[in-house]
C-alpha positions in Angstrom: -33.6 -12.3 -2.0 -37.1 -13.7 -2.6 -39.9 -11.8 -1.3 -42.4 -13.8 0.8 -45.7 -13.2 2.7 -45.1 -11.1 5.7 -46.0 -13.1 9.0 -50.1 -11.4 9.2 -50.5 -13.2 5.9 -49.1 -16.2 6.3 -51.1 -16.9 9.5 -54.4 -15.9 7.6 -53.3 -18.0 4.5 -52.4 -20.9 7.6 -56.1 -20.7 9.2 -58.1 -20.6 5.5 -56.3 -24.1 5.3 -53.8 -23.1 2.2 -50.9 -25.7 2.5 -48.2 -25.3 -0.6 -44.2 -26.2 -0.5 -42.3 -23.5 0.9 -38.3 -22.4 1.9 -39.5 -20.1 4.5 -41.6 -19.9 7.5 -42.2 -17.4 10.3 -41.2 -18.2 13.6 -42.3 -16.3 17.0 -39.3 -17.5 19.4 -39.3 -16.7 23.2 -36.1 -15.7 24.5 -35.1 -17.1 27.7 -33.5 -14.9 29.1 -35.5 -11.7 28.5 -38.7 -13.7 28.2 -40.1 -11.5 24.8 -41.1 -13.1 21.6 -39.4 -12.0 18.6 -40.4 -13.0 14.9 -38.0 -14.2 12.4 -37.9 -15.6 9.1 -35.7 -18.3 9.0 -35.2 -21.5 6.9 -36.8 -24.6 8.9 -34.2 -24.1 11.3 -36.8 -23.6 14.0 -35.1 -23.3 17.5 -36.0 -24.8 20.5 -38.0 -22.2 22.3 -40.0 -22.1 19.5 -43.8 -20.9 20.3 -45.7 -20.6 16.9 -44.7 -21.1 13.2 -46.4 -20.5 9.8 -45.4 -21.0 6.1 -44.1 -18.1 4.0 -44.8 -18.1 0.4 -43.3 -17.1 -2.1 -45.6 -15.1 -5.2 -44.5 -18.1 -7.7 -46.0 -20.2 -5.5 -49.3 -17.8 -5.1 -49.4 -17.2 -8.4 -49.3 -21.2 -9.1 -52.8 -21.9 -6.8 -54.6 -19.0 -8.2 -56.8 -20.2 -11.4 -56.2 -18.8 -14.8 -59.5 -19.3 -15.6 -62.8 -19.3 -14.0 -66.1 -20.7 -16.5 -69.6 -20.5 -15.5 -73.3 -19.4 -16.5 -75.4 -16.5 -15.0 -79.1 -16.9 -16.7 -78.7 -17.4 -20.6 -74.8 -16.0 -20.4 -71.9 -18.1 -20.6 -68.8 -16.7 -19.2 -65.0 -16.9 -18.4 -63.4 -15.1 -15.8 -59.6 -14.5 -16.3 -56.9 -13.5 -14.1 -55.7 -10.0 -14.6 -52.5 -8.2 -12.9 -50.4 -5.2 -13.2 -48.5 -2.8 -11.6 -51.8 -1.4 -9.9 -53.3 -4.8 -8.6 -54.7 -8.5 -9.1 -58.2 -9.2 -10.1 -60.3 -11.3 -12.2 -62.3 -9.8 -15.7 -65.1 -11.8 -17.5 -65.3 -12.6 -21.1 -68.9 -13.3 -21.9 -70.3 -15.2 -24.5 -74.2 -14.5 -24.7 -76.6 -16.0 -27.0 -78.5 -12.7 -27.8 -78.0 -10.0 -29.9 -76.6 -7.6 -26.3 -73.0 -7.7 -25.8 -72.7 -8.5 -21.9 -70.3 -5.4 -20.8 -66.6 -6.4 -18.7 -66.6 -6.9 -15.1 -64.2 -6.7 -12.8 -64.8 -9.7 -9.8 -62.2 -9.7 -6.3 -59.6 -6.9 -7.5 -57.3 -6.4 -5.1 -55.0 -3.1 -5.0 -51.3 -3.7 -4.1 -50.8 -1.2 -1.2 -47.4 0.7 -1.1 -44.4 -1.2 0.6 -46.6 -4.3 0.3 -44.8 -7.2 -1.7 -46.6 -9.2 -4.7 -46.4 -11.9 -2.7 -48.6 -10.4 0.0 -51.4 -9.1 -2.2 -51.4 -12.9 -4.3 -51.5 -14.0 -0.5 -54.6 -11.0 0.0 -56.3 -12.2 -3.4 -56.5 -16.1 -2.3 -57.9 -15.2 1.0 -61.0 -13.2 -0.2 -61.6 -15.4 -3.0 -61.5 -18.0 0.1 -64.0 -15.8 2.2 -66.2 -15.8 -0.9 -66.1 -19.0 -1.2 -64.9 -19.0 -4.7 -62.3 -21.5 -3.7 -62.0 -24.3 -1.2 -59.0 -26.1 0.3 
């Protein structure tokens, strides 16, 4: 079974404006008879008492709208920033190209720590929303 973002993310991912193709949303249903809203994952078979739904992604898909490569310049330095992941977390690193004799040292830029129990999909979800609040990316 593919992991997706859990329902918190997915709503945060919804109000940033991040729209992608997705199998899966998050529904919160009322029940008529006990009047309690339940959330469920299901597969755009959305029932009628229906009160909210959101797109789950899946970490290809988060993976897919997070850029490989970031290029800028910062005074006389030219740099690239390049997504970065492993088993510890996501984050971008610079390479920098400067014109003078200093080499500029590696920086780290938006790492993101994947938290236990949290899936990959959830902290790629995590990484595009701060790089969203930092408006390093736009939708």
């Amino acid at each position: 079974m593919t992991k997706t973002t859990n329902y918190e993310i997915s709503k945060k991912l919804a109000e940033i404006g991040f729209k992608a193709k997705a199998e899966k949303c998050w529904a919160k249903i009322r029940h008529s008879v006990l009047s309690e809203i339940d959330l469920v994952n299901l597969d755009f078979t959305v029932p009628q008492h229906c009160d909210e739904w959101v797109l789950s992604y899946d970490l290809e898909t988060l993976l897919d709208a997070l850029s490989s490569e970031i290029k800028g310049i910062k005074g006389e330095c030219r740099y690239n920033i390049y997504f970065k992941m492993n088993k510890d977390g996501l984050w971008y690193e610079n390479s920098c190209y400067c014109d003078s004799d200093q080499s500029c040292p590696v920086e780290s830029y938006c790492h993101i720590e994947i938290k236990n129990n949290e899936s990959l999909a959830d902290t790629a979800g995590r990484m595009i929303i701060l790089l969203h609040e930092k408006n390093l990316i736009k939708f």
